[in-house]
C-alpha positions as CSV (number, residue, x, y, z in Angstrom):
1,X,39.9,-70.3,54.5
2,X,37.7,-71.4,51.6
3,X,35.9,-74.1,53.4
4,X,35.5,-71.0,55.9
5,X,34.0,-68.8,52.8
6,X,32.1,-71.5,51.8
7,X,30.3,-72.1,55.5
8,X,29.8,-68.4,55.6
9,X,27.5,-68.5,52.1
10,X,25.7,-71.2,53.5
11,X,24.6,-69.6,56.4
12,X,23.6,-66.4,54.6
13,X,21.6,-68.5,52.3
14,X,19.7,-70.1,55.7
15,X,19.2,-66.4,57.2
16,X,17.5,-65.8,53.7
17,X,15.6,-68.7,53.7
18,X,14.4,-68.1,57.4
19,X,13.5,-64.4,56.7
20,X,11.6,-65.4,53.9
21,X,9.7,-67.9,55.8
22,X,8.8,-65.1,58.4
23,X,7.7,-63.0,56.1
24,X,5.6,-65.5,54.6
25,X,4.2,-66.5,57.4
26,X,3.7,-63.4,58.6
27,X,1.7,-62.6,54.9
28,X,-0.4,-66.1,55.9
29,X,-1.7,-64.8,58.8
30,X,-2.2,-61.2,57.1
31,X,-4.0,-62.6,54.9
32,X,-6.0,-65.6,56.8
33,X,-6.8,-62.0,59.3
34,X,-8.0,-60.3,55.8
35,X,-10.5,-63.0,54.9
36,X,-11.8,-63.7,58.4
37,X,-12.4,-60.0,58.5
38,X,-14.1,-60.0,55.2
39,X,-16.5,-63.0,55.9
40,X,-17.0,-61.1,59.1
41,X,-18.2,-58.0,56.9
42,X,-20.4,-60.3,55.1
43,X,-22.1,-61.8,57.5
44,X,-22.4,-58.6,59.4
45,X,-20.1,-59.8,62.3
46,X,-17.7,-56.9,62.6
């Protein structure tokens, strides 16, 4: 039963981990969009 605990924390920990690589991927992009855009602006693109 604890081993079963103990595999049950561990896997919580790897849902954390992979929402918090989605999330910062998902800022990466945001962001990599954001400064595209604004170089765009400059440059009289958009």
């Amino acid at each position: 039963m604890k081993a079963d605990h103990a595999c049950l924390k561990n896997f919580m920990i790897l849902e954390i981990l992979i929402s918090l690589g989605k999330v910062r991927i998902f800022l990466l992009k945001e962001s990599i969009n954001t400064n595209t855009h604004i170089l765009g602006s400059k440059k009289g693109a958009c």
